[in-house]
N, C-alpha and C positions, 0 to 999 in steps of 0.2 A: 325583298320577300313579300309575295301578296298570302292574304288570309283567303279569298277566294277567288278562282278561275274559273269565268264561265265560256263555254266552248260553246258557240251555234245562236244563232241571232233570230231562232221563231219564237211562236208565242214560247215557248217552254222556257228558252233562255232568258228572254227580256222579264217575265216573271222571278224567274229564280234571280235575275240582276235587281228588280225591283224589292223584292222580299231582303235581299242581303245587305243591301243599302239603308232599308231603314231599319236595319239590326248594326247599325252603326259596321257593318264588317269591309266596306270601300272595296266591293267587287271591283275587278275587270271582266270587260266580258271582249273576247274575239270572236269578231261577226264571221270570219270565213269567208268562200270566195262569193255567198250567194247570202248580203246581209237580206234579213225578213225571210230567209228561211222562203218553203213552197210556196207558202201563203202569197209572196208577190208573185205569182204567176194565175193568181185568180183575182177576175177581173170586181167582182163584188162580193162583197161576205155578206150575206142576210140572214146568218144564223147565229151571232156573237152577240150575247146579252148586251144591252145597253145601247143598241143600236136599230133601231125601229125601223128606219129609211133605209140599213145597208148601208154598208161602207167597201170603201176599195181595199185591196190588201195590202198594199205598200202603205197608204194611210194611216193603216190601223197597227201595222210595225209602229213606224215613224212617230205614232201617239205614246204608244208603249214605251218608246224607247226615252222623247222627252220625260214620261212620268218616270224611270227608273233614272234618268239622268239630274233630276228635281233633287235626291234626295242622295245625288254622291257618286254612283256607278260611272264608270270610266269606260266608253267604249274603244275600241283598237281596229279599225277597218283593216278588211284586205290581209288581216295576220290571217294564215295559215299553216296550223298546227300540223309540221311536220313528222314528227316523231316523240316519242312521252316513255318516260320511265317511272312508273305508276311503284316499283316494288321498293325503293329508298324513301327516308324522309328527311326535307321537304320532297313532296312529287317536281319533279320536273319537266316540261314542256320545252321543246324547241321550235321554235321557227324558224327553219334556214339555219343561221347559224347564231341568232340567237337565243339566249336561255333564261328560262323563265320556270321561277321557281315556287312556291302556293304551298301553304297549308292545308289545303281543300280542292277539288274541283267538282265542279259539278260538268258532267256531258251533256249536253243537248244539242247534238248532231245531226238529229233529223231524219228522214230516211228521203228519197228518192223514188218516184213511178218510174217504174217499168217501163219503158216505151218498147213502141212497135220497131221501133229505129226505122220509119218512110222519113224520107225530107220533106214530103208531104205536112207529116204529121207539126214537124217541128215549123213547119212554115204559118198553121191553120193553129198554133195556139194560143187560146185566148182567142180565137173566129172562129169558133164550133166544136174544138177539137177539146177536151177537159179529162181530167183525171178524177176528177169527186163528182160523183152528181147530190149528194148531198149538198155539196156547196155551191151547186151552177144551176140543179136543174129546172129549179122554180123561175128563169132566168127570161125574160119575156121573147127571147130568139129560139127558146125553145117550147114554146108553150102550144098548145096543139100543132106540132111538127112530128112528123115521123122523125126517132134517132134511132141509133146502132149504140149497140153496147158488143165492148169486144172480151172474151174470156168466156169461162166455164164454173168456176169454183163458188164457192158463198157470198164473195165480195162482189161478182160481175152479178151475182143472182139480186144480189139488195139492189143492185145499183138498178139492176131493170125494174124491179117491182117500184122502185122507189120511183120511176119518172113515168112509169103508166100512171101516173098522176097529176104530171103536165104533156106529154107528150100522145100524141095523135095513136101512134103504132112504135112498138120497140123492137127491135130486132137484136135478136142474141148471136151473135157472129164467135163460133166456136170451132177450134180445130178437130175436135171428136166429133165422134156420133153419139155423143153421152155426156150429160151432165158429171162436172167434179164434183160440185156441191154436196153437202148433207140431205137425204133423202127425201128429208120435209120441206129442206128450201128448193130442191131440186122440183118437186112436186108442186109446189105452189107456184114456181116459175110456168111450170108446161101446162097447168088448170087456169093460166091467166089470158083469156080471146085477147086482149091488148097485145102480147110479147109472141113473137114469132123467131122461133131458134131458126136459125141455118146453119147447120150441122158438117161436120167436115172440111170449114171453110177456114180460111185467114182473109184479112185485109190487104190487098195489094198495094192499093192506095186509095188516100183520100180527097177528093174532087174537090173545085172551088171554084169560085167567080172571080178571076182574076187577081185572086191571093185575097179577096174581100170576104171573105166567109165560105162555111162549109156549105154543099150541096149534094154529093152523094159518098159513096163509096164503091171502089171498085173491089170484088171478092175472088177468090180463086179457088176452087173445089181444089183439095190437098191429094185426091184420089183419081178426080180426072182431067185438074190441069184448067177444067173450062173457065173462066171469066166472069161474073156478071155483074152489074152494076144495080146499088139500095141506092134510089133518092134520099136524102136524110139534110136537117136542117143541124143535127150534131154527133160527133162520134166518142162517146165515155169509155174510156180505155181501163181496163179495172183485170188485169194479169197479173200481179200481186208486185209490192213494193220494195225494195232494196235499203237496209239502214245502212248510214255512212260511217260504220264503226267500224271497219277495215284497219283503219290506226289504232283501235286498242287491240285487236287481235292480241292472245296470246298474254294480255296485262287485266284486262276483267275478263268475269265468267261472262261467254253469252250460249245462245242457242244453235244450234242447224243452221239458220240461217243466219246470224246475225243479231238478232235483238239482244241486247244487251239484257239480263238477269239480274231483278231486283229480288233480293229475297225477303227484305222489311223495310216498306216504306220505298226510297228511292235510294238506300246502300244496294253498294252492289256488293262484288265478294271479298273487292280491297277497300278497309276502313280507312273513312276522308275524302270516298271519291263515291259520288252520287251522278243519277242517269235520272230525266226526266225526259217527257215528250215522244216522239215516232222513234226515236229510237228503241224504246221500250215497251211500246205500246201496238201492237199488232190489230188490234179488234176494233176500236175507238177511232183514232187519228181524227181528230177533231179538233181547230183550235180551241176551243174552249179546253179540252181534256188534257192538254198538253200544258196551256197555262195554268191549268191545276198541279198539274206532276211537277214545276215548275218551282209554282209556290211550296209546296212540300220538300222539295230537293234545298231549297233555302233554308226551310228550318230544321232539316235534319242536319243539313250544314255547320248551321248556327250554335245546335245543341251540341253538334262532335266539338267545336273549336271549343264551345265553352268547359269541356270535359278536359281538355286539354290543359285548360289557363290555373 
């Protein structure tokens, strides 16, 4: 019988592993099939307190994970939680055909981009191709470069205003002839001489130097078919993000889409089972905010068991 399960290996889990361990509570935490969470799929972090110079992302798991391992936390590679019966107690978890059984869980499952599905795309990532420009864009391959930003809604809109700050010209690669966004971010997108929408388009593909880095994209008018090709030194894909809570369907509350529903703190709607990080978190998705949810989903942890004892 464990007192706590932690599900998902980003900043949010290895936080709430790190918090539960020095509350004496001898987490396990199951990394999944992608331990470090997104975050290892960016190539530097230059925006995580404590780190002036920028760090790698796997690195900066791998540090995390030593300091919540310092203090007891047990990690479980490669388990994947197949199935969970959240409404008995103890909750139980399976993997395969083992059973694993917890006084607590904490979810931190993480959510998943969007992709365009090019094999292009998957071939150019981490060589120009990214998902946050928040996290890449100050990035010196992209800095007075023309880039493409792909989508239409709030998230594609930050993402463009946010690199006309390093990047030469931005280009908004949008399937409408209209902004999603809210009408003040939409407005300040189209009032900005740096960002040039192309309207009507998708990405057909994205170009490279012999699989060595990004160089343009290829576009396709949705209404006439025709082709044309952006020079760009990178492509930010920002179409909105997928959380990986498809396993608790139907055992917590979540939303429309997916986000798991905290309605105090980091409970969600069954007491002893707590959600921190992308899974929860729609607006933010920032490692720092995530290891925040993280730490809190620990001591809410903490306090339910000791309610219990």
């Amino acid at each position: 019988m464990e007192n706590v399960v932690v599900i998902g290996s980003g900043c949010a889990g290895w936080a709430a592993a790190l918090y539960s361990a020095r509350a004496n509570l001898n987490p396990v935490l199951l990394t999944g099939a992608q331990p470090g969470g997104l975050l290892t799929t960016t190539s530097i972090v230059e925006n995580y307190p404590g780190f002036p110079d920028g760090i790698d992302g796997t690195e900066l798991m791998m540090q995390m994970q030593k300091q919540a391992e310092r203090f007891g936390a047990r990690t479980r590679y490669g388990v994947n939680i197949t199935r969970v019966d959240l409404s008995t107690r103890p909750f139980k978890l399976w993997a395969d055909d083992e059973l694993i059984e917890t006084r607590a869980v904490i979810i931190a499952v993480g959510a998943s981009h969007r992709h365009l599905g090019l094999k292009s795309e998957e071939l150019l990532e981490r060589k120009g191709v990214t998902y946050c420009a928040t996290c890449d864009g100050a990035l010196p391959m992209f800095r007075n470069q023309p880039l493409v930003v792909v989508g239409g809604g709030d998230s594609a809109c930050e993402e463009a205003l946010y690199l006309t700050h390093f990047g030469s010209k931005i280009y908004l690669v949008h399937r409408r002839d209209q902004l999603r966004a809210s009408k003040i971010m939409a407005g300040r997108v189209l009032g900005n001489p740096k960002i040039q929408p192309v309207w009507d388009s998708v990405v057909a593909d994205i170009l490279d130097a012999k699989q060595d880095k990004v160089v343009g994209v290829k576009v396709r008018n949705v209404k006439t078919g025709a082709i044309t090709e952006l020079g760009c030194a990178g492509v930010f894909i920002a179409i909105g993000h997928v959380p990986v809570t498809s396993l608790f369907k139907g055992q917590v509350e979540t939303d429309a889409d997916g986000y798991i529903i905290c309605k105090r703190g980091t409970h969600t709607s069954v007491p002893g089972v707590f959600a921190s990080g992308d899974c929860v978190d729609r607006v933010y998705r920032q490692a720092v905010t995530a290891a925040g949810t993280g730490c809190a989903a620990a001591i809410d942890a903490e306090r339910y068991l000791a309610q219990l004892a």
